[in-house]
N, C-alpha and C positions, 0 to 999 in steps of 0.2 A: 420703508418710508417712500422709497421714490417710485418702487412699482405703486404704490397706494395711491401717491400725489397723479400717476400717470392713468390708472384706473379712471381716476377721479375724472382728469383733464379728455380721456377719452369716451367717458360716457355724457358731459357736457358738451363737447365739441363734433366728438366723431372724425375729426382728422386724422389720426392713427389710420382709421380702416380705407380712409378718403384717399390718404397717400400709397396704401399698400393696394388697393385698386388699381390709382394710375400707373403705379410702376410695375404693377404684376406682368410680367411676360411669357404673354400664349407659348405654348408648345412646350418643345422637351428640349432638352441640347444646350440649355442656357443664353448666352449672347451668340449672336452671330454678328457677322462683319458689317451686318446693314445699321445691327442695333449699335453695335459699336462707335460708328462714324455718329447716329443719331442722338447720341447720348454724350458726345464727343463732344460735339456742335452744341449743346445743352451746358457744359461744363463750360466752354468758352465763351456761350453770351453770358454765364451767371459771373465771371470771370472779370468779361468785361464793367458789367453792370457796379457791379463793387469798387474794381478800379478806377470807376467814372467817379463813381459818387465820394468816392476819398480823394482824388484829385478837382471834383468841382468847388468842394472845401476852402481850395484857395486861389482858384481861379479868379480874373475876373474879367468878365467879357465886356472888356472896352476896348475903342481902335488903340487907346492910350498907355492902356495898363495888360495889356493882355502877355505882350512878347515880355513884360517884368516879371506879372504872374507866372508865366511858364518859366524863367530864368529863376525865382524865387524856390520854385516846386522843385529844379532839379539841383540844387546847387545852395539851396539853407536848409527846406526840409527834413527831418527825419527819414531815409527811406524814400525818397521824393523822386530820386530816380529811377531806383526799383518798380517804383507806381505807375511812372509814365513811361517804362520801359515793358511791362506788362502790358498797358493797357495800348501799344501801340502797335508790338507786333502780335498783343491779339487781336488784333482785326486784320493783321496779316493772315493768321492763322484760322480767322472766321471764315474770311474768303476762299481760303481752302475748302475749308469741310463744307461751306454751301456749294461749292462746284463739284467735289466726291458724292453728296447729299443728291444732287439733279440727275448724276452719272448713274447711281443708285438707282432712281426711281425709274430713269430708261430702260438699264437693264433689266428690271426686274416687270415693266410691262404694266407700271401705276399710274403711266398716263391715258390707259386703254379703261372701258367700260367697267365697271360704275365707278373709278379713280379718277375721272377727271378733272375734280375740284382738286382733289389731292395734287396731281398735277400743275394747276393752274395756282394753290396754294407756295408750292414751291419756288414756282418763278416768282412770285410776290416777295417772299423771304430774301431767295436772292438777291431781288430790286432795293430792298428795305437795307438790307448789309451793305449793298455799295452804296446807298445813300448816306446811312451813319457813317460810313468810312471818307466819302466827301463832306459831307458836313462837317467833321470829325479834323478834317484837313486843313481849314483855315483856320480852328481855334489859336494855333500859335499865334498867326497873325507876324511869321516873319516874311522875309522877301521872297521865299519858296513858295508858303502856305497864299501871298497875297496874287501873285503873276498866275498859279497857277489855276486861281479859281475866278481871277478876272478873265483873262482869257475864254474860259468855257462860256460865259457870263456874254462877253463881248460877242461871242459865236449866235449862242441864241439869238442875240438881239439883232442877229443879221437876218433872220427868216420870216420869207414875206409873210404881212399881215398881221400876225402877232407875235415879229420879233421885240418891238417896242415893249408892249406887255411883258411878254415870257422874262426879257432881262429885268424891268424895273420890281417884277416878283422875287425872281431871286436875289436882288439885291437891297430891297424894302425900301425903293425910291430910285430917282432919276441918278444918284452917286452912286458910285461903290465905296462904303468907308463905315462906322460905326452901325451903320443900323443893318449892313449887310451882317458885320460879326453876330449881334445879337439876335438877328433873325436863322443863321444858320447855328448860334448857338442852343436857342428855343426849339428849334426841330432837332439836333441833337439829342437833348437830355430829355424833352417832354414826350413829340409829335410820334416822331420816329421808333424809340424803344415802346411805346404802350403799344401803337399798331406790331410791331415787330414782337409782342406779346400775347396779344390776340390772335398772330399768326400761327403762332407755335401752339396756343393752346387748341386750338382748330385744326392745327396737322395733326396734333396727339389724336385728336377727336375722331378723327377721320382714319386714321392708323388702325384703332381699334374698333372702327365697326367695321372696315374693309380688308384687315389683317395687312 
């Protein structure tokens, strides 16, 4: 019954062969060390991504309610600390494998002809992980997550000519306070993870027409 049902689902769909395509891996020898970290890196955005989305469940991104919300997640939830312990030092742990991942692509000579996108791809992902991991930062909204992202905030808007702008951007107005949370919330969960998926699906791309 269930090969039948899955017959079925794979001559409609065609995902079956769609999946066993992307994940096929050239050559003989099985995983090596390269694949390893890149599939590693794979495991911990799918990681995080889940994490996210069962902790934004009972979030809520106000200057008001946020440091409750996070009190409420780790301390009545079911498993709440588990979730936010997961999804906190996996982005400790994403940072890692994007730095093993760049180290990777050096030694291996991917930012030389015709891998330059691949390259240039790379550094983007990494730019992307440390931004979700700063964005990521303020959600508590305690006295740690507040100094230490006004601060940077405060720095920009020291630089001539478009310090004004650069800070009133990052903090979605002339304050730092509610509308900076939800503006670094919305790149979080939306801006941030979609581009940071496009990414990956374009490294893949480029992995296997350039080996």
């Amino acid at each position: 019954m269930i090969s039948r049902l899955a017959g079925w689902w794979e001559n409609r769909t065609g995902l079956g062969s769609w999946y066993r395509a992307q994940t096929d891996i050239p050559g003989e020898g099985g995983l090596s060390w390269n694949q390893a970290i890149w599939f590693a890196l794979i495991v911990t955005l799918v990681l995080e991504a889940v994490t996210g989305i069962a902790l934004s469940m009972a979030y809520a991104p106000t200057a008001t309610d946020a440091w409750g919300s996070i009190y409420f997640i780790q301390n009545q939830v079911t498993g709440g600390s588990l979730l936010r312990g997961l999804h906190h030092f996996g982005s400790h742990v994403l940072v890692v494998l994007c730095t093993l991942y760049l180290c990777q692509v050096v030694l291996v000579g991917a930012y030389r002809a015709p891998r330059e996108v691949t390259w240039l791809s790379a550094l983007l992902l990494f730019g992307l992980v440390l931004a979700l991991a700063r964005t990521g930062h303020l959600l508590p909204y305690d006295q740690k997550a507040y100094w230490s992202t006004k601060v940077p905030t405060n720095i920009a808007g020291s630089v001539p000519l478009v310090g004004d702008s650069l800070k009133a951007l990052a903090q979605g107005g002339s304050d730092f306070g509610s509308f900076t949370l939800t503006r670094f919330y919305g790149l979080h969960v939306a801006v941030l993870p979609l581009l940071l998926l496009l990414v990956v699906l374009g490294l893949r791309a480029l992995s296997r027409r350039h080996g």
